[in-house]
KENU-745831 format. One record per atom (N, C-alpha, C): residue in one letter; x, y, z. Coordinates in steps of 0.1 Angstrom, whole numbers, padded with zeros to 4 digits, always signed. Example, Ala and Ser with C-alpha at 12.3 -4.5 7.8 and 13.67 -1.06 7.14 Angstrom:
A+0132-0057+0078 A+0123-0045+0078 A+0132-0033+0078 S+0128-0022+0071 S+0137-0011+0071 S+0129+0000+0079 
//
This chain:
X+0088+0094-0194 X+0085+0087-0182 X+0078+0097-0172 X+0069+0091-0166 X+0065+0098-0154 X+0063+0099-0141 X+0070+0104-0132 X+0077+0103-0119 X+0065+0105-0111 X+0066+0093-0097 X+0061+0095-0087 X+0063+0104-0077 X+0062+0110-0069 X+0070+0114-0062 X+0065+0103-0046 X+0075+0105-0039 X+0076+0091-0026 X+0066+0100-0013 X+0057+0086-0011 X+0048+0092-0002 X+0038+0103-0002 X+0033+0103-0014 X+0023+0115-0020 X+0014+0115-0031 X+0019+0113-0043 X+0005+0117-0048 X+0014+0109-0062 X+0005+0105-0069 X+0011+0094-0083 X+0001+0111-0090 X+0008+0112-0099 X+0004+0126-0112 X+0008+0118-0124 X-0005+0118-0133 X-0007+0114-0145 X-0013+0123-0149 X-0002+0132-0157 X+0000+0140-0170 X-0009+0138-0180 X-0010+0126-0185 X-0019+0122-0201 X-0029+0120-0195 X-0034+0117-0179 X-0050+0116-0180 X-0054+0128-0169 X-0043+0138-0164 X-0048+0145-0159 X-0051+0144-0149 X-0048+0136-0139 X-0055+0133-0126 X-0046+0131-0115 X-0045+0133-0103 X-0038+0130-0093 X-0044+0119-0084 X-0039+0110-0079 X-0047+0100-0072 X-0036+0099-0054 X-0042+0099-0048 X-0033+0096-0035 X-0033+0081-0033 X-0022+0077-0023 X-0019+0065-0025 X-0010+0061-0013 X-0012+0051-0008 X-0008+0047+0008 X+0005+0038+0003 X+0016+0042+0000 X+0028+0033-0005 X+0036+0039+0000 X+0049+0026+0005 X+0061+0041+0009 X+0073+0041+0002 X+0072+0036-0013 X+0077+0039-0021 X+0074+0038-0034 X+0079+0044-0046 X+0073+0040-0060 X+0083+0047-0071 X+0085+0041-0083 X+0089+0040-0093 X+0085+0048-0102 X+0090+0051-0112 X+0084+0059-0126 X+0072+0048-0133 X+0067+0055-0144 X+0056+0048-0153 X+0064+0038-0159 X+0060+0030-0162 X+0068+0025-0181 X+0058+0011-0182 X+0054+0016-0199 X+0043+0004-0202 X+0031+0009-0194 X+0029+0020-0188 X+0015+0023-0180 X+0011+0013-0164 X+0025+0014-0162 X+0024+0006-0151 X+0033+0007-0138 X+0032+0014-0128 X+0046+0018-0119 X+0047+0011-0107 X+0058+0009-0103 X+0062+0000-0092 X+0059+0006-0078 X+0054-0002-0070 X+0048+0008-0057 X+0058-0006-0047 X+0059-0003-0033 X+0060-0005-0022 X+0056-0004-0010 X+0049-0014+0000 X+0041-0013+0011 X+0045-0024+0016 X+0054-0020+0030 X+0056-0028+0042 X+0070-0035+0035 X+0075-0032+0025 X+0089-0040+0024 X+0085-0051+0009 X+0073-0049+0006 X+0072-0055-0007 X+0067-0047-0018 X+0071-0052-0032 X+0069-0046-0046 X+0062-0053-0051 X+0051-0046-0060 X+0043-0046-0069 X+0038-0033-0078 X+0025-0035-0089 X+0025-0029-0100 X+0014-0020-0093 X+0011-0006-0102 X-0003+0002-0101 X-0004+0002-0117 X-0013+0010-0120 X-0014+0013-0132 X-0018+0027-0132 X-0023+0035-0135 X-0028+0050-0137 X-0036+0057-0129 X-0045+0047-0127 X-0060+0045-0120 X-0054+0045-0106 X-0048+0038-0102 X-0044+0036-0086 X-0042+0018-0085 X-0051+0012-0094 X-0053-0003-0094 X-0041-0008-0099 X-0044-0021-0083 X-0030-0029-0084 X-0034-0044-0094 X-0023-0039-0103 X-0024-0051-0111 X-0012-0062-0111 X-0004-0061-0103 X+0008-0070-0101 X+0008-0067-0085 X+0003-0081-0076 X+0005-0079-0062 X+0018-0073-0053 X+0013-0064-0047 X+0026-0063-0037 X+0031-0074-0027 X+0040-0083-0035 X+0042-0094-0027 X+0061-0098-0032 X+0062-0087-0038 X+0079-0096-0042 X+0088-0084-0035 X+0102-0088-0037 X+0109-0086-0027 X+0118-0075-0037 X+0117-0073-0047 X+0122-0063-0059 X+0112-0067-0071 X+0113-0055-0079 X+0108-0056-0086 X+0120-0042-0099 X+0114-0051-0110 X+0121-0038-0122 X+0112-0033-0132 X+0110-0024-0136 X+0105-0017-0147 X+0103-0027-0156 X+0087-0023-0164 X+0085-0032-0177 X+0089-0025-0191 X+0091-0036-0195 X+0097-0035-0208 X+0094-0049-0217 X+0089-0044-0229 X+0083-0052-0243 X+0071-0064-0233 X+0066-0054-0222 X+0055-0066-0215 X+0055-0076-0203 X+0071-0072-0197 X+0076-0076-0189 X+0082-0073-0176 X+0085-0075-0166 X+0090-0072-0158 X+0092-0081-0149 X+0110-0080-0146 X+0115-0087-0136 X+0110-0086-0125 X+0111-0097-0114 X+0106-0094-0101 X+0113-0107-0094 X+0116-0102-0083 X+0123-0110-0073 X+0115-0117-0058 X+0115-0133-0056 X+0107-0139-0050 X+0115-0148-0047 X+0117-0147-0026 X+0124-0154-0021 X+0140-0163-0023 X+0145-0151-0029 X+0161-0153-0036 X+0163-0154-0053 X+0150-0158-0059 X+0148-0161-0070 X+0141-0148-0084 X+0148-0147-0096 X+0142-0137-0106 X+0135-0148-0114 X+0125-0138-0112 X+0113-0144-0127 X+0107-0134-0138 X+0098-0133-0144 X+0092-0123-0152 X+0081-0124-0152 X+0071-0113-0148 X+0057-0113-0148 X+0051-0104-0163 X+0040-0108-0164 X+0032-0097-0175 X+0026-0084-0166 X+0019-0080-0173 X+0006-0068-0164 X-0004-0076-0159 X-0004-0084-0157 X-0021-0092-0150 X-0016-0093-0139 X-0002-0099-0137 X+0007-0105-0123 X+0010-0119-0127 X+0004-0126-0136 X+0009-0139-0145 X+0023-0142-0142 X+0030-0151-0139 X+0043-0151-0140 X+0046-0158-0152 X+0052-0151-0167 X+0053-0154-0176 X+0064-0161-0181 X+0081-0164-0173 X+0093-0169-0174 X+0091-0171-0155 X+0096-0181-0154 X+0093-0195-0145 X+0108-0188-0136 X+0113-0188-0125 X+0123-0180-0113 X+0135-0190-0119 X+0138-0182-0115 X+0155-0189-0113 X+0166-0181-0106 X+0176-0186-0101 X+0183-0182-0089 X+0194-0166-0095 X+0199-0166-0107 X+0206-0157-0112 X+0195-0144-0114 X+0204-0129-0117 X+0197-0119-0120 X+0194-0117-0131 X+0185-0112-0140 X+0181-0114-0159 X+0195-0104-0161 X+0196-0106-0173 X+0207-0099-0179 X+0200-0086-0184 X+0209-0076-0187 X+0207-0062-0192 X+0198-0055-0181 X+0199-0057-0167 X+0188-0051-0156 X+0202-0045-0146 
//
């Protein structure tokens, strides 16, 4: 996995590049895709800097097998990498998170 560090610079190791980034907070990689925050909401980057899952949910969880939990207005659902919401919300939290 590969660590952000908060308020600075996203470092990608396998492509070599440092990109700066206006978030005020963020997540590790997983799946090529790390969790950012701006103004109190979560969404996805990917390597490049590009947001491919809007910053618009209220939590969000690391992907796994293509997935990722994300929390919207009291409710968990599961998105893909496009931002698709691929498992439909529901009020409880997913299991094993």
């Amino acid at each position: 996995m590969e660590l952000i560090w908060k308020k600075t610079y996203v470092r990608s190791i396998a492509e070599r590049r440092i990109i700066l980034f206006l978030y005020d907070e963020s997540i590790f990689f997983a799946e090529g895709l790390a969790s950012v925050s701006q103004q109190g909401k979560w969404g996805f980057i990917n390597k490049t800097g590009k947001v491919l899952v809007p910053v618009e949910y209220e939590t969000t969880l690391h992907f796994e097998d293509g997935l990722a939990a994300v929390k919207l207005n009291n409710e968990w659902g599961f998105v893909n990498n496009t931002g698709k919401v691929a498992i439909p919300f529901f009020r409880s939290k997913p299991p094993n998170y």
